[in-house]
MDTraj code that builds the backbone (N, CA, C; nanometers):
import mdtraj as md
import numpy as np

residues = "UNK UNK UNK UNK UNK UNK UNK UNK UNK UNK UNK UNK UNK UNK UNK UNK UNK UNK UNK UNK UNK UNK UNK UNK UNK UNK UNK UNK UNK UNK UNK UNK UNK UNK UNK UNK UNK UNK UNK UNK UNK UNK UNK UNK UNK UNK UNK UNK UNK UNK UNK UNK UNK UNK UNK UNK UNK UNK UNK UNK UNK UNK UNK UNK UNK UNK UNK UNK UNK UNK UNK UNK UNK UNK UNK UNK UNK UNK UNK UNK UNK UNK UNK UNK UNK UNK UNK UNK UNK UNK UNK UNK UNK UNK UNK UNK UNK UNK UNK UNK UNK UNK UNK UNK UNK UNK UNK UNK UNK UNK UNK UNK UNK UNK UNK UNK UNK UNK UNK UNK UNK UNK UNK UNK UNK UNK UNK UNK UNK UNK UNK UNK UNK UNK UNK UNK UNK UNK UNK UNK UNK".split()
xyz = np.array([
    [-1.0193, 2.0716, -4.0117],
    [-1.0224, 1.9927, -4.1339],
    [-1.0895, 1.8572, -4.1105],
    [-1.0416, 1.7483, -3.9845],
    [-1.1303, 1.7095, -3.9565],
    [-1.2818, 1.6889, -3.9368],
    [-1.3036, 1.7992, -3.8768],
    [-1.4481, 1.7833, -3.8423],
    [-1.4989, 1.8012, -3.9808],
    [-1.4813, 1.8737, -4.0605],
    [-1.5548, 1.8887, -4.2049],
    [-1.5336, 1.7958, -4.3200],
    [-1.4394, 1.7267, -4.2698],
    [-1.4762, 1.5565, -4.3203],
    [-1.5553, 1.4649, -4.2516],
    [-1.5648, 1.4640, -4.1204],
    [-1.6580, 1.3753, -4.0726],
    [-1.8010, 1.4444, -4.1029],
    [-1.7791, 1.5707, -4.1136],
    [-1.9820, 1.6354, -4.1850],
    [-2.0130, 1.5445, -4.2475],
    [-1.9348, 1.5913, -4.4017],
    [-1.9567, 1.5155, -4.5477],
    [-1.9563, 1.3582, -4.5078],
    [-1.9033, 1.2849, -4.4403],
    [-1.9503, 1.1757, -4.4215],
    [-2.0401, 1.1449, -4.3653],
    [-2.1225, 1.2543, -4.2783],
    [-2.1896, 1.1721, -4.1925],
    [-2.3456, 1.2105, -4.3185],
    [-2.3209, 1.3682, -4.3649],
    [-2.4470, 1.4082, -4.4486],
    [-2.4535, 1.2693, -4.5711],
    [-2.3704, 1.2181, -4.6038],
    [-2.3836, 1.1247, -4.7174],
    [-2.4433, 0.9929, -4.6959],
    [-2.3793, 0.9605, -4.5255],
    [-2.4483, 0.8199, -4.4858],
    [-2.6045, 0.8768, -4.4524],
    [-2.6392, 1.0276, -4.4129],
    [-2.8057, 1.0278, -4.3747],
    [-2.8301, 1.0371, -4.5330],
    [-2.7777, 1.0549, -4.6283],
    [-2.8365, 1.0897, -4.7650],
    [-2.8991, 0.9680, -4.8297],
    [-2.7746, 0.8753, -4.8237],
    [-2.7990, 0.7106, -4.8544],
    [-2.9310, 0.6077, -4.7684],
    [-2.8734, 0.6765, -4.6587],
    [-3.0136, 0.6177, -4.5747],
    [-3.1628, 0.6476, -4.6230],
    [-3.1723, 0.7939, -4.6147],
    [-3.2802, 0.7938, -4.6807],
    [-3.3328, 0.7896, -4.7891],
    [-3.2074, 0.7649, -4.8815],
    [-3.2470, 0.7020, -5.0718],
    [-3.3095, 0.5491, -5.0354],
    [-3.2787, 0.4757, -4.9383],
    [-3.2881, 0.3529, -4.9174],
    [-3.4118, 0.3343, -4.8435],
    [-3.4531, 0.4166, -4.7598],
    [-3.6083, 0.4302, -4.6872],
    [-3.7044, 0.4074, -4.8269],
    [-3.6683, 0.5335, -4.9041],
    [-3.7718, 0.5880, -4.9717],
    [-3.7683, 0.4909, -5.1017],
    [-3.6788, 0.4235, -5.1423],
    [-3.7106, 0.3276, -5.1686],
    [-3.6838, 0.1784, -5.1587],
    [-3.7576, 0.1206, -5.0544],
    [-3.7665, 0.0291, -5.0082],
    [-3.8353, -0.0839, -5.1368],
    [-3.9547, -0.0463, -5.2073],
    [-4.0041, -0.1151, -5.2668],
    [-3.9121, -0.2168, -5.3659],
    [-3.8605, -0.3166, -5.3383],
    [-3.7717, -0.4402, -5.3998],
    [-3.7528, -0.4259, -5.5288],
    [-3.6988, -0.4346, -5.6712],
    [-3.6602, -0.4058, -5.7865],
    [-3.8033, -0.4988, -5.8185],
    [-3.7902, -0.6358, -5.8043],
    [-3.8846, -0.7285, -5.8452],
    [-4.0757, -0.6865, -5.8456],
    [-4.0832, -0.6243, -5.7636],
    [-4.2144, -0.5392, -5.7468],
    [-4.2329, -0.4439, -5.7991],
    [-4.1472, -0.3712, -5.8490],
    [-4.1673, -0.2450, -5.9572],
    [-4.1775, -0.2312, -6.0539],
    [-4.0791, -0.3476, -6.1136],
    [-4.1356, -0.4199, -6.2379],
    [-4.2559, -0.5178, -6.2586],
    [-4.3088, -0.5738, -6.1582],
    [-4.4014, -0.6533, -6.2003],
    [-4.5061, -0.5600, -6.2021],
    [-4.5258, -0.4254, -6.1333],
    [-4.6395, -0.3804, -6.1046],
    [-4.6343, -0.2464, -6.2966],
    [-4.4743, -0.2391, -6.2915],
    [-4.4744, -0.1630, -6.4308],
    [-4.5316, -0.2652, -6.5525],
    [-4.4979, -0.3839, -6.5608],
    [-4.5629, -0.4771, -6.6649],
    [-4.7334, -0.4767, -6.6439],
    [-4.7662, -0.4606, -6.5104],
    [-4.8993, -0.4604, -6.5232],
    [-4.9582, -0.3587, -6.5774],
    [-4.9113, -0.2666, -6.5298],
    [-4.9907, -0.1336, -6.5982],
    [-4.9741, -0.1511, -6.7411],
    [-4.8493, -0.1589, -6.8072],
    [-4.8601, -0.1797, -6.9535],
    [-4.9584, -0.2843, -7.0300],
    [-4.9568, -0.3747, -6.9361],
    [-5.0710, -0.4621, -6.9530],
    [-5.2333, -0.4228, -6.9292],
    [-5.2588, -0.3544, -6.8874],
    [-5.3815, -0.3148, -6.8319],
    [-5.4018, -0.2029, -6.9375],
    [-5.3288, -0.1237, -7.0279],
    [-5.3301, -0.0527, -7.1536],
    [-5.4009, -0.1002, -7.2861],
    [-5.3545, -0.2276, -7.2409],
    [-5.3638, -0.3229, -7.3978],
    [-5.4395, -0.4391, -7.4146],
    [-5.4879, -0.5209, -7.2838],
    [-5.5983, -0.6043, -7.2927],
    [-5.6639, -0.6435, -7.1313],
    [-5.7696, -0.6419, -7.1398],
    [-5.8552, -0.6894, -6.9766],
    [-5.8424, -0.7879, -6.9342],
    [-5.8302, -0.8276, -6.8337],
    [-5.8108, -0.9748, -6.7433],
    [-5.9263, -1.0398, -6.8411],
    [-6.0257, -1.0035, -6.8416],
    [-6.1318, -1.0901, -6.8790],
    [-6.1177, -1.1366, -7.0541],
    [-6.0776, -1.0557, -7.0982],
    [-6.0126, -1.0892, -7.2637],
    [-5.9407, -1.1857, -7.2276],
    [-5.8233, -1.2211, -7.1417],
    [-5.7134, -1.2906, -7.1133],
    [-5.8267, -1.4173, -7.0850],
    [-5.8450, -1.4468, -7.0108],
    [-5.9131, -1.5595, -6.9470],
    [-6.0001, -1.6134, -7.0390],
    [-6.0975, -1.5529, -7.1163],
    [-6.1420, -1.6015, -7.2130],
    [-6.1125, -1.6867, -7.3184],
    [-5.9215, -1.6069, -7.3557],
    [-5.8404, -1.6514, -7.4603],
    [-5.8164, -1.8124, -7.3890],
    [-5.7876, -1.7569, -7.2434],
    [-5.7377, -1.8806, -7.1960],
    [-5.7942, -2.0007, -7.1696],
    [-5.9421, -1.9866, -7.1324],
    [-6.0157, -2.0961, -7.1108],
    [-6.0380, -2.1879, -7.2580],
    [-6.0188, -2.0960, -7.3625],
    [-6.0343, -2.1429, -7.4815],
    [-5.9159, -2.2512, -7.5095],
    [-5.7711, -2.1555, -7.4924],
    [-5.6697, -2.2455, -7.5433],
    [-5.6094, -2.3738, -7.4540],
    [-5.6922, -2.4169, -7.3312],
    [-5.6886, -2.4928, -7.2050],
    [-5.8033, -2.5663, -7.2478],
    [-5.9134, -2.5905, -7.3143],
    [-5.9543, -2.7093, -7.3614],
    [-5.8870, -2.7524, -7.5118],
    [-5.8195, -2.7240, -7.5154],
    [-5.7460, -2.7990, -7.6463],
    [-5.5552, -2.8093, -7.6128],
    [-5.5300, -2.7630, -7.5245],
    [-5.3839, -2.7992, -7.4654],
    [-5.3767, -2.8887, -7.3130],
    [-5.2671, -2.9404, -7.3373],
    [-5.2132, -3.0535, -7.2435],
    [-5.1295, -2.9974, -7.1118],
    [-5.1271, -3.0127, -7.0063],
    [-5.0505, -2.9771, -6.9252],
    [-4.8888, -2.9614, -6.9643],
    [-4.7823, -2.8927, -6.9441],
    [-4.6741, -2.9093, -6.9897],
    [-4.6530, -2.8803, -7.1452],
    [-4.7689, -2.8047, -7.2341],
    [-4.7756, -2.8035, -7.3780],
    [-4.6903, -2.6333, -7.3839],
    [-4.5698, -2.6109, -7.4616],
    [-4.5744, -2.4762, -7.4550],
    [-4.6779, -2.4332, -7.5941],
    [-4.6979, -2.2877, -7.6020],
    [-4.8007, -2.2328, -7.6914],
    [-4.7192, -2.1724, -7.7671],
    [-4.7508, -2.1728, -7.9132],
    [-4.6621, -2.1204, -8.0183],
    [-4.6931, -1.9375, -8.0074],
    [-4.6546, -1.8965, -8.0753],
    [-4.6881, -1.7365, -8.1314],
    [-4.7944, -1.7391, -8.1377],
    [-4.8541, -1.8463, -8.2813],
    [-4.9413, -1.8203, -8.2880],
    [-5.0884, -1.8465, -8.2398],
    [-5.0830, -1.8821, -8.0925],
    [-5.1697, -1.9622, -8.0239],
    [-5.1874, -1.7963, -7.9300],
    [-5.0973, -1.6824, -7.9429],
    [-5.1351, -1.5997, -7.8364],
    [-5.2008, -1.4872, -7.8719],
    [-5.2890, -1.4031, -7.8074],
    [-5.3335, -1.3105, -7.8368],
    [-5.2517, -1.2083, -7.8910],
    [-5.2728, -1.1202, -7.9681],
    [-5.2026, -1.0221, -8.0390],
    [-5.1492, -0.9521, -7.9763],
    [-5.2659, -0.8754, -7.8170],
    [-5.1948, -0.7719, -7.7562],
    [-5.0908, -0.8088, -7.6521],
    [-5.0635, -0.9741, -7.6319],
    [-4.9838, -0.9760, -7.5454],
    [-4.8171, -0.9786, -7.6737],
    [-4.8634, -1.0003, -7.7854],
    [-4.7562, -1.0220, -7.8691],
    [-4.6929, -0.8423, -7.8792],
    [-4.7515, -0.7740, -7.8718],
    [-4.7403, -0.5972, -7.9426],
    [-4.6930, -0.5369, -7.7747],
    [-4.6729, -0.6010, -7.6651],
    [-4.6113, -0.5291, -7.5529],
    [-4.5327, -0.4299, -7.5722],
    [-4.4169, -0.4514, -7.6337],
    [-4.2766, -0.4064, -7.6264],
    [-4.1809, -0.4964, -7.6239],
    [-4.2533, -0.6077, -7.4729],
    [-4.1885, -0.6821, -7.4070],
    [-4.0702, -0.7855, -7.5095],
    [-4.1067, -0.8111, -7.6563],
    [-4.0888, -0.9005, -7.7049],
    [-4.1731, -1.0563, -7.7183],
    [-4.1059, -1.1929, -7.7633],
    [-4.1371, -1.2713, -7.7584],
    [-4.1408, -1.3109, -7.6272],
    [-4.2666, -1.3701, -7.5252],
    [-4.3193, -1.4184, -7.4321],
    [-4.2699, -1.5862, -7.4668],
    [-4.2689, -1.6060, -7.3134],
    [-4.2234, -1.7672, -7.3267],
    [-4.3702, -1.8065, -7.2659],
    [-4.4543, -1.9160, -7.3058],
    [-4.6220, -1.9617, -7.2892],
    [-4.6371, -2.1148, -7.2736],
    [-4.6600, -2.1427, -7.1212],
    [-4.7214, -2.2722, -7.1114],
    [-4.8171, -2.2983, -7.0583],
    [-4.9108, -2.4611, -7.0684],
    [-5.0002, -2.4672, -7.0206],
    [-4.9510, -2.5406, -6.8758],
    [-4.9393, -2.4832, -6.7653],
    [-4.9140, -2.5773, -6.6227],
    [-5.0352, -2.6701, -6.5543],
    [-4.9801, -2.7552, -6.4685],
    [-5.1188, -2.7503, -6.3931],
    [-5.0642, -2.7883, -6.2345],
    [-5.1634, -2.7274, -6.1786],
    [-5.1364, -2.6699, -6.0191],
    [-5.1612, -2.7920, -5.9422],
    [-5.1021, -2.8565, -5.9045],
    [-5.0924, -3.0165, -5.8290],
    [-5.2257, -2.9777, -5.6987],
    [-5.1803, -2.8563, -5.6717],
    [-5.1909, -2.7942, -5.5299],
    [-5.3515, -2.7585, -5.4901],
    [-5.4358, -2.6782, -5.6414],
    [-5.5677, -2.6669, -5.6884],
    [-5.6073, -2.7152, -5.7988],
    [-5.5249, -2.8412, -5.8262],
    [-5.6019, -2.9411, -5.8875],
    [-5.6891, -2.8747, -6.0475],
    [-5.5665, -2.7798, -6.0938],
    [-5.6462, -2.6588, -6.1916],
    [-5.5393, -2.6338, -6.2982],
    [-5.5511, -2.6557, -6.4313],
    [-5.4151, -2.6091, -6.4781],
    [-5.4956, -2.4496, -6.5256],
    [-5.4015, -2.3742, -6.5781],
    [-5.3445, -2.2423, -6.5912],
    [-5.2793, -2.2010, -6.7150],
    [-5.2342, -2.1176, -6.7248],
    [-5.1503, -2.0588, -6.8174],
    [-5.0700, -1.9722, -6.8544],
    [-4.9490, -1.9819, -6.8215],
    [-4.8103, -1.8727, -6.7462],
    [-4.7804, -1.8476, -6.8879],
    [-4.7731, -1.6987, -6.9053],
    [-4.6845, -1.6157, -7.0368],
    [-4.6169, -1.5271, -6.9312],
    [-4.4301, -1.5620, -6.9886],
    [-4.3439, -1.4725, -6.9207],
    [-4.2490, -1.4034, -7.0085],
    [-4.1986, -1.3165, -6.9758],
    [-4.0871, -1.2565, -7.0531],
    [-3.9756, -1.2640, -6.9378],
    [-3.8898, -1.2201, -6.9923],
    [-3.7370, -1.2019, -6.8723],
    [-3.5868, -1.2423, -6.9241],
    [-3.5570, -1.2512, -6.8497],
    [-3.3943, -1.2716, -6.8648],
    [-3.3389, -1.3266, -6.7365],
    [-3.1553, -1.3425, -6.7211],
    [-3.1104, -1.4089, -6.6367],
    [-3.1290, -1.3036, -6.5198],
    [-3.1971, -1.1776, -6.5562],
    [-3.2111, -1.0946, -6.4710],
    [-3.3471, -1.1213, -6.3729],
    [-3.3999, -1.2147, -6.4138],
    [-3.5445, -1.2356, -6.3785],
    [-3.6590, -1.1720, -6.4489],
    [-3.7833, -1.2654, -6.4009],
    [-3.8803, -1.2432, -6.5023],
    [-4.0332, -1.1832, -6.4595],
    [-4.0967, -1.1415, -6.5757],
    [-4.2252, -1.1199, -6.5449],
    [-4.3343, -1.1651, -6.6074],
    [-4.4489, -1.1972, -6.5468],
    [-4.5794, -1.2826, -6.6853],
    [-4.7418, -1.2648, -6.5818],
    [-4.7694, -1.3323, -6.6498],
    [-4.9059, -1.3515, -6.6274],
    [-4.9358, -1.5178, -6.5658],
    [-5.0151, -1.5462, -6.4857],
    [-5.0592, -1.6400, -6.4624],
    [-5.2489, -1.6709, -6.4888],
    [-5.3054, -1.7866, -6.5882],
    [-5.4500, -1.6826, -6.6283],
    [-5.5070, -1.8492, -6.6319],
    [-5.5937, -1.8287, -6.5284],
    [-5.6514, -2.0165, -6.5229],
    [-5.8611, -1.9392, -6.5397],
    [-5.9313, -2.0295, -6.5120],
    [-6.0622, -1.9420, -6.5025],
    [-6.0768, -1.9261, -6.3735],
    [-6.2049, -1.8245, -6.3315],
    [-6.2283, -1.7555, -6.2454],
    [-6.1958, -1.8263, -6.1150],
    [-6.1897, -1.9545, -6.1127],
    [-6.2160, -2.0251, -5.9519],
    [-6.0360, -2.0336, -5.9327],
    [-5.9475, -1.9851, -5.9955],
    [-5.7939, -2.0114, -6.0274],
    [-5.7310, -1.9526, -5.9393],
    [-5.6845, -2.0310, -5.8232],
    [-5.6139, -1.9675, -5.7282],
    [-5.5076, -1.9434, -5.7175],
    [-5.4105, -1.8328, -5.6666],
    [-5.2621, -1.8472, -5.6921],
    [-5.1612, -1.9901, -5.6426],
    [-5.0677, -1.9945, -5.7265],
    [-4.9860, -2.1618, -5.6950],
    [-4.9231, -2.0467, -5.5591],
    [-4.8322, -2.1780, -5.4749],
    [-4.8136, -2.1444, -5.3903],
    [-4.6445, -2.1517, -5.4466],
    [-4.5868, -2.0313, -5.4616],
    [-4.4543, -2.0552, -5.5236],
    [-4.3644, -1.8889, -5.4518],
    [-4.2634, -1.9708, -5.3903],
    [-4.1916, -1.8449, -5.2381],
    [-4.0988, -1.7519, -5.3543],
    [-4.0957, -1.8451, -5.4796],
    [-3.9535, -1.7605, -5.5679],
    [-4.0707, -1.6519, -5.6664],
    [-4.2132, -1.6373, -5.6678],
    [-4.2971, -1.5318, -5.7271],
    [-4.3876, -1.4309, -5.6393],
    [-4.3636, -1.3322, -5.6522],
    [-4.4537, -1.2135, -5.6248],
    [-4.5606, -1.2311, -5.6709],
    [-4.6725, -1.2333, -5.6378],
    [-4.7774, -1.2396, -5.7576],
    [-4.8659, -1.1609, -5.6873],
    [-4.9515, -1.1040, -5.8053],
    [-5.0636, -0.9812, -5.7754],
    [-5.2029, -1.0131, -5.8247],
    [-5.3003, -1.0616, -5.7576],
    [-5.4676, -1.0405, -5.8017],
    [-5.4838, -0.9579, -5.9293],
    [-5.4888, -0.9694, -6.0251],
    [-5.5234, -0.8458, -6.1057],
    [-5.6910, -0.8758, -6.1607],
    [-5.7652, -0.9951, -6.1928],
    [-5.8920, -1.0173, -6.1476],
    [-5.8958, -1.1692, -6.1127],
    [-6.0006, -1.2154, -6.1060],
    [-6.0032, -1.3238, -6.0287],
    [-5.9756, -1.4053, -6.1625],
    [-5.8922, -1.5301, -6.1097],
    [-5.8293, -1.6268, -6.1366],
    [-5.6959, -1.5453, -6.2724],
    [-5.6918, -1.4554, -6.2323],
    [-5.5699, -1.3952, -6.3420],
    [-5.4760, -1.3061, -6.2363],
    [-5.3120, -1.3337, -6.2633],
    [-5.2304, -1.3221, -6.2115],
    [-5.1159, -1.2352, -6.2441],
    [-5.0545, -1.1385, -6.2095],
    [-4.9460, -1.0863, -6.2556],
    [-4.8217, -1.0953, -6.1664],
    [-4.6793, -1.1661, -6.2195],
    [-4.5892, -1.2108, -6.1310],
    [-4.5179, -1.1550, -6.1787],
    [-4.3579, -1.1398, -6.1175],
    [-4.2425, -1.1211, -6.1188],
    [-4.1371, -1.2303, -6.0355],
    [-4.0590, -1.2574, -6.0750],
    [-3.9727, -1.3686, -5.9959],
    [-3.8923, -1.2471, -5.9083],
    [-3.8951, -1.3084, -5.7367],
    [-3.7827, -1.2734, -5.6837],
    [-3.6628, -1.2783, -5.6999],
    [-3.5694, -1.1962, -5.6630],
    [-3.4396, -1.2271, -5.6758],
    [-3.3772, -1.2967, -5.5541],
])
top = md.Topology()
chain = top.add_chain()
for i, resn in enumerate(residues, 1):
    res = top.add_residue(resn, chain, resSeq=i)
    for name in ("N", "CA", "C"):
        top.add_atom(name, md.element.get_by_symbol(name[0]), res)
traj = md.Trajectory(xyz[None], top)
């Protein structure tokens, strides 16, 4: 009777182990890379950047952007209402333009400055190249 309890325990700890190998990939990365794809459905880095270079000569560092300052397809996600500001990067001397969605669960957005727009240097975001000077993040947990 013994031994066929220590089986079942031992088959469950190799079972768990390898649910945990196989997925290794962090919660925060699966979602940022699932927002991208949904994103990559519905408008091009280069649409984005365009919008953005536009709404970055007429906004202030620290300005958030109303509704109606954003492109349509980032409004029609799913995601809901996006939270939208204009930042600027102390670091490359470049401001930008972060649209995020999320919760206390953590979040996901875009980061979209023009082409020369390098990623900020920030340890609490994942962030992904998606074209040059445009960004797709997720906050770590």
């Amino acid at each position: 009777m013994k031994r066929g309890k220590y089986l079942i325990g031992a088959v469950f700890i190799a079972i768990t182990a390898l649910c945990t190998i196989l997925s290794c990939v962090p919660t925060y990365e699966k979602e940022r890379n699932k927002m991208a794809n949904e994103l990559k459905a519905v408008i091009s880095p280069m649409a984005l950047q365009v919008w953005a270079i536009n709404v970055l000569r007429t906004k202030s560092p620290n300005e958030e952007l109303i509704e109606g300052d954003l492109p349509r397809e980032i409004l029609n996600t799913g995601r809901g209402k996006p939270y939208a500001i204009v930042l600027y990067d102390e670091e490359n001397m470049r401001t930008c333009i972060m649209i995020s969605w999320g919760s206390g669960f953590g979040h996901q957005g875009l980061l979209i400055g023009d082409k020369d727009f390098k990623k900020m240097s920030n340890n609490s975001l994942s962030l992904i190249e998606w074209a040059p000077g445009v960004y797709v993040f997720a906050q770590r947990h």
